[in-house]
N, C-alpha and C positions, 0 to 999 in steps of 0.2 A: 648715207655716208658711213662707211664700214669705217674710220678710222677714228669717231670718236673713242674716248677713254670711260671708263666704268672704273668704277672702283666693287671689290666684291663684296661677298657677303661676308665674308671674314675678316675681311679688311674696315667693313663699316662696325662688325662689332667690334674690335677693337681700338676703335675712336667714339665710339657712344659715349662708355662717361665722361669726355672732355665738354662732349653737347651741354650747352645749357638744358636745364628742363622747362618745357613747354608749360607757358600761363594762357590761360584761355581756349582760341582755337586753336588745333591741331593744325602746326609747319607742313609746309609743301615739305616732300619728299628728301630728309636730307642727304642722303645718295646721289641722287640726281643733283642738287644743287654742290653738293662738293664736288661731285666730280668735272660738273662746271665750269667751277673755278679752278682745281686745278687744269684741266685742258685749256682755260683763257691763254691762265699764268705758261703753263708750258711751251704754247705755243705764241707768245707775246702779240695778241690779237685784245683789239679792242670790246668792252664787255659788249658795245651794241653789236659787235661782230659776233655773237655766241652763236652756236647753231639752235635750230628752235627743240629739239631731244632736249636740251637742259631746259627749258624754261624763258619764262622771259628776263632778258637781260638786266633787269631793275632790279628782280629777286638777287640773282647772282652777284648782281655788285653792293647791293644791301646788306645781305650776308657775309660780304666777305667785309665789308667795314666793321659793322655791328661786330661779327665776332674777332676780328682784329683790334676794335678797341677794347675787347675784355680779357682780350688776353689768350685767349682759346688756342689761336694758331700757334703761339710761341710755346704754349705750355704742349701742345702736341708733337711741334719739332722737339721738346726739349726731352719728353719721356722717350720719345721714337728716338734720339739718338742717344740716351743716355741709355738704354737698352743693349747696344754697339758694342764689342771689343773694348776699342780704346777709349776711354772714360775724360781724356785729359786734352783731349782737341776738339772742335766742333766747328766743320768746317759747313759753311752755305753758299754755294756758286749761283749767283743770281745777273750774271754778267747777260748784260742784253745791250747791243750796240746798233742803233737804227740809225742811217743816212736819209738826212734829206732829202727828198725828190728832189730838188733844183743842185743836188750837191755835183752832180756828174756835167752838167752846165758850166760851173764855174769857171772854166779855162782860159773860156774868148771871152770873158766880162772884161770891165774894166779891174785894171790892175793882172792883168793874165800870167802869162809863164813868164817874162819879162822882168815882173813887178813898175813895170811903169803904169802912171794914171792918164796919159792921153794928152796932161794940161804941159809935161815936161817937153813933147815932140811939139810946140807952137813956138820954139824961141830958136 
């Protein structure tokens, strides 16, 4: 799958010290795991849906809680855009809008293009 997402090398050093530092045994790969997560997030796919190149899905969804309840991701949005031109907006487009499978159905339900319930056509 030629269309997964990497992040470089240059791109990973410049996010290392946001990383927590490692107790104990040495973390999977965090390259591979961030890039992970952002390709999940980019592409609004569920973590079991990861491809197997990152890892297994558990790791990547671990990761991204753990370091989202310390703060890590916010504090790296916030240097990466305070870095920016404009100092005095911050904008994040995180707009994802999914339809129901049964949404294109709905037509000939009851209640359909009409708005009647069926119970009104018995009198």
């Amino acid at each position: 799958m030629s269309d997964l997402f990497w992040l470089s090398e240059a791109q990973m050093e410049r996010l290392e010290p946001f990383f927590p530092r490692s107790r104990g045994r040495p973390r999977v790969d965090d390259r591979r795991v961030l890039s992970g997560v952002i390709f999940i997030n980019r592409n609004g796919l569920r973590w079991r849906d990861a491809p197997a190149a990152y890892g297994p899905a558990k790791t990547l969804y671990n990761r991204w809680v753990r370091r989202s309840r310390l703060g890590v991701l916010a504090r790296i949005l916030t240097e990466l855009a305070a870095e920016g031109r404009e100092r005095d907006t911050l904008m994040i487009d995180a707009t994802h809008l999914k339809a129901h499978r049964t949404a294109s159905s709905l037509r000939g339900k009851k209640g359909g293009a009409d708005g009647s319930s069926g119970a009104a056509r018995a009198g």
